[in-house]
C-alpha positions in Angstrom: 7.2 -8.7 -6.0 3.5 -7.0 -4.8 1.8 -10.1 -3.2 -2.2 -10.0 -3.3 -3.3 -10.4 0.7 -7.0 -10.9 2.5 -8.4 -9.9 5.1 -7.4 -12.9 6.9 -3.7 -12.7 5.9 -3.7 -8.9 7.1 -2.1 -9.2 10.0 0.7 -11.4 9.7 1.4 -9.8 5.9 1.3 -6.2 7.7 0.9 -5.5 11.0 3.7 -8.2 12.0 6.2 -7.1 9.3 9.7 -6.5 10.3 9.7 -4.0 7.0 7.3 -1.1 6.7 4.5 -2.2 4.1 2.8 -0.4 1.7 -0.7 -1.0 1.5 -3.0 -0.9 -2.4 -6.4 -0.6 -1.8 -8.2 -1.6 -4.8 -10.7 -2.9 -6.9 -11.2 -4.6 -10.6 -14.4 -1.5 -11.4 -11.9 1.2 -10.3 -10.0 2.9 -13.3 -7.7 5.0 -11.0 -6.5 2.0 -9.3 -5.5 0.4 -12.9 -3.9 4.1 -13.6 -1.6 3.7 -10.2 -0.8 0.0 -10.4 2.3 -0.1 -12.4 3.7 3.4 -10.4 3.5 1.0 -7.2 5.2 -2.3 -9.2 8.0 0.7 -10.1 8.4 2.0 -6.5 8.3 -1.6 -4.7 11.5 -2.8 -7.0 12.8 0.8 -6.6 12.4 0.1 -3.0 13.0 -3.8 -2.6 14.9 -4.6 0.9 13.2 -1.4 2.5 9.7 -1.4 1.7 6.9 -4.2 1.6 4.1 -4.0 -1.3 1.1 -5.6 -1.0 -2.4 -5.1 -2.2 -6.1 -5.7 -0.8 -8.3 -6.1 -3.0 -11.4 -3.9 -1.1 -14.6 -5.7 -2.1 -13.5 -9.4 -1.6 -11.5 -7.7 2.0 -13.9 -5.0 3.3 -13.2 -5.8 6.9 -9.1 -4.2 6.8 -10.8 -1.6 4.4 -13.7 -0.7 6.9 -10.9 -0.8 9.7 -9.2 1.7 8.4 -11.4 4.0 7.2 -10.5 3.7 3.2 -13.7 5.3 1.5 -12.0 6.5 -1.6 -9.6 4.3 -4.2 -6.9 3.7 -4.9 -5.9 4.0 -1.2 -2.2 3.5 -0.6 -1.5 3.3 3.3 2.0 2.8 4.6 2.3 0.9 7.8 5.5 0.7 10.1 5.8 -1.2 12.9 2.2 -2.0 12.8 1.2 1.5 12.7 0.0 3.5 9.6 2.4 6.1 9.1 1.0 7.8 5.8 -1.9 7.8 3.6 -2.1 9.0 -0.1 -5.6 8.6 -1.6 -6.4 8.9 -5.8 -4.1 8.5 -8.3 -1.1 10.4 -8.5 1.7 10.9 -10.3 5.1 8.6 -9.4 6.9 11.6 -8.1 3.9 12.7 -5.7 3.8 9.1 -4.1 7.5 8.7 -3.9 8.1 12.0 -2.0 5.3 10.4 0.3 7.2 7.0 0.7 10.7 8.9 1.5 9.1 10.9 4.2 8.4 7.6 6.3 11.1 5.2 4.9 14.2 4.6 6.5 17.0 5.8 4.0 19.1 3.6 2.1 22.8 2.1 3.9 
């Protein structure tokens, strides 16, 4: 359900996405970003059909990283229509990044 992206693949995976996409900045060192990963996995199928999930692994992909300012991680940044629309930075708790995702999402039919 979360497909791993590059730098390369960023714009077509992201930018061009009929969906708003949500964004894991990451690395394999990073124990907060190892905390957060199965919260995301819970919200994308939570979230299947109106939310994207992808994640960036930041040092094989610094150029989308260095683009978008992400110093800290785990970065989550949620892009509609091209755009980012939200940013939550550290781990968090499930509810904290949920509330974040509603504010930008469209709601459910």
């Amino acid at each position: 359900m979360i497909s791993d992206i590059t730098d390369d693949q960023f714009e077509t995976e992201v930018l061009a996405s009929d969906l708003p996409v949500l964004v894991e900045f990451w690395a394999p060192w990073c124990g907060p970003c190892h905390q957060v990963a199965p919260v995301v996995e819970q919200l994308a199928e939570e979230r299947a059909g109106r939310l994207r999930v992808v994640k960036i692994n930041q040092d094989e992909n610094p150029l989308v990283s260095a683009r978008y300012r992400v110093l800290g991680l785990p970065t989550l940044l949620v892009f509609d229509r091209g755009e980012p629309v939200a940013q939550i930075t550290g781990a968090r708790p499930k509810s904290a990044i949920a509330r974040e995702l509603d504010k930008v999402l469209p709601a459910t039919a």
